[in-house]
N, C-alpha and C positions, 0 to 999 in steps of 0.2 A: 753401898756405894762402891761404885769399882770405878777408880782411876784408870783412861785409857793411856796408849804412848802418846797422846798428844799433851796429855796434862805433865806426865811425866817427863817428856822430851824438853816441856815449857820450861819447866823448872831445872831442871839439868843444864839447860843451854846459858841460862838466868845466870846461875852460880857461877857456871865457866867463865862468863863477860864479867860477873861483878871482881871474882878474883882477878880474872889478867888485863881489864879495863884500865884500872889502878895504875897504871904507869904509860898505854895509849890505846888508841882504838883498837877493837878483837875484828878479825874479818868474821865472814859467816864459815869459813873455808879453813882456818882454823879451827874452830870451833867443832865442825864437822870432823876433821879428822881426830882430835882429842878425843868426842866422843862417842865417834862413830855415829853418827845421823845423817841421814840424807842431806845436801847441799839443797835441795828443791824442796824439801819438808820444813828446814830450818827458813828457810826466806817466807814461806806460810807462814809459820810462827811469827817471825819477824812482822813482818805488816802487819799483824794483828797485839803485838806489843808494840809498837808505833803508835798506831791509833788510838791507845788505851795511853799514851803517855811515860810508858818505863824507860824506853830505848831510844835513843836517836840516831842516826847515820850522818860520819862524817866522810866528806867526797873529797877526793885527790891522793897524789901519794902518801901510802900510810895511812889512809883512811878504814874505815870501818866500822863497827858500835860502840855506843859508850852507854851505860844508866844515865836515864834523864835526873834521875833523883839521887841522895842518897842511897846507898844500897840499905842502911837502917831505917828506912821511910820505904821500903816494898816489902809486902808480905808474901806471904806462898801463896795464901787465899785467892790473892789479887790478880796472880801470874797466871792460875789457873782458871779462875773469871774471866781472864784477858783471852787465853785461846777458848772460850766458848766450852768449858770442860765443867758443866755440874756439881755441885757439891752437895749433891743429895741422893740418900738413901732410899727413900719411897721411891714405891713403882708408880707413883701417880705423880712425880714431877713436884709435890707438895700442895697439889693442886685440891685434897681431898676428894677425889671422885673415884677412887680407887674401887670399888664396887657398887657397879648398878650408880654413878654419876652420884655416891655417898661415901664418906670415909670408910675405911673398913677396921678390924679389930685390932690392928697393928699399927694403923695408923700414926699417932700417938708414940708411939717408940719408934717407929723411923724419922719421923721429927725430928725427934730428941738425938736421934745419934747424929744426923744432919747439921745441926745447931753444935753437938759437940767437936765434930768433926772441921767442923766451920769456925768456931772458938780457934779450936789448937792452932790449924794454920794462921789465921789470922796475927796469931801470937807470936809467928815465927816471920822473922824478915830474912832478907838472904846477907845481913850481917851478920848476926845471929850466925848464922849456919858457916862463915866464914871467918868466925872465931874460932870453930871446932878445931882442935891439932887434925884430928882425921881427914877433914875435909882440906886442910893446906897440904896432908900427906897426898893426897891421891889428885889434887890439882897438880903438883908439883910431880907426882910419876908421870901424869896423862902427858905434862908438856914435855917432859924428856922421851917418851914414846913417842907423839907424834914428832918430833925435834931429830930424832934415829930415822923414821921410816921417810922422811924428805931425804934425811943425806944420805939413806939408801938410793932411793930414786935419780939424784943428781950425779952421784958415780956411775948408775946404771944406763946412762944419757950419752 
């Protein structure tokens, strides 16, 4: 299984909103500058967590995103289902036709790592992950970084 940047982007943009959601809505525009992703990538992403129920958009000043749910009721599994990102290891999609439209001799253990790899995240919400010290340490740098390079820019004006 290889994770592309969109599974991963998925999930990174996820934690950003659930950490600084917590007190009001996250723009996309934030979020992009914390961590560094396209403005125009992240709003893909976005509609496609919209759709799936995690995110919702609020409109007016100060608006922005908020988790539909708790953040202890979304998994990582889910986030990464939500932008369309696989969580399987076969080359045959699980499909078993992997040779000659029959399973082949590996089948069977790409399976199985699929299913485990599909367990773990499952297992993991993005509470979970925002319980971690490490993950409040490096949310808490990104916002004092992107927080510097605005007030660079606004002197620079």
């Amino acid at each position: 299984m290889r994770l592309t940047t969109k599974g991963r982007y998925a999930v990174t943009a996820m934690i950003d909103l659930a950490f600084h959601s917590q007190i009001k809505p996250v723009t996309l525009t934030d979020i992009a500058a914390r961590q560094t992703i396209s403005l125009s990538y992240l709003e893909q992403l976005f509609a496609r967590l919209r759709r799936a129920g995690m995110v919702k958009g609020v409109r007016g000043p100060g608006g922005g995103y908020k988790l539909c749910r708790k953040a202890s009721d979304i998994n990582i599994a889910e986030i990464i289902a939500a932008v369309d990102e696989p969580l399987d290891s076969t080359k045959c999609g699980g499909e078993a036709n992997c040779q000659k439209d029959q399973s082949c001799l590996t089948h069977d253990l790409w399976m199985g790592l699929s299913e485990q790899i599909r367990n773990y995240l499952e297992g993991i919400s993005l509470a979970d992950l925002l319980e971690k010290n490490r993950v409040q340490e490096v949310a808490k740098r990104q916002h004092h970084e992107a927080q510097h390079t605005i007030e660079i820019y606004r002197h620079a004006e």
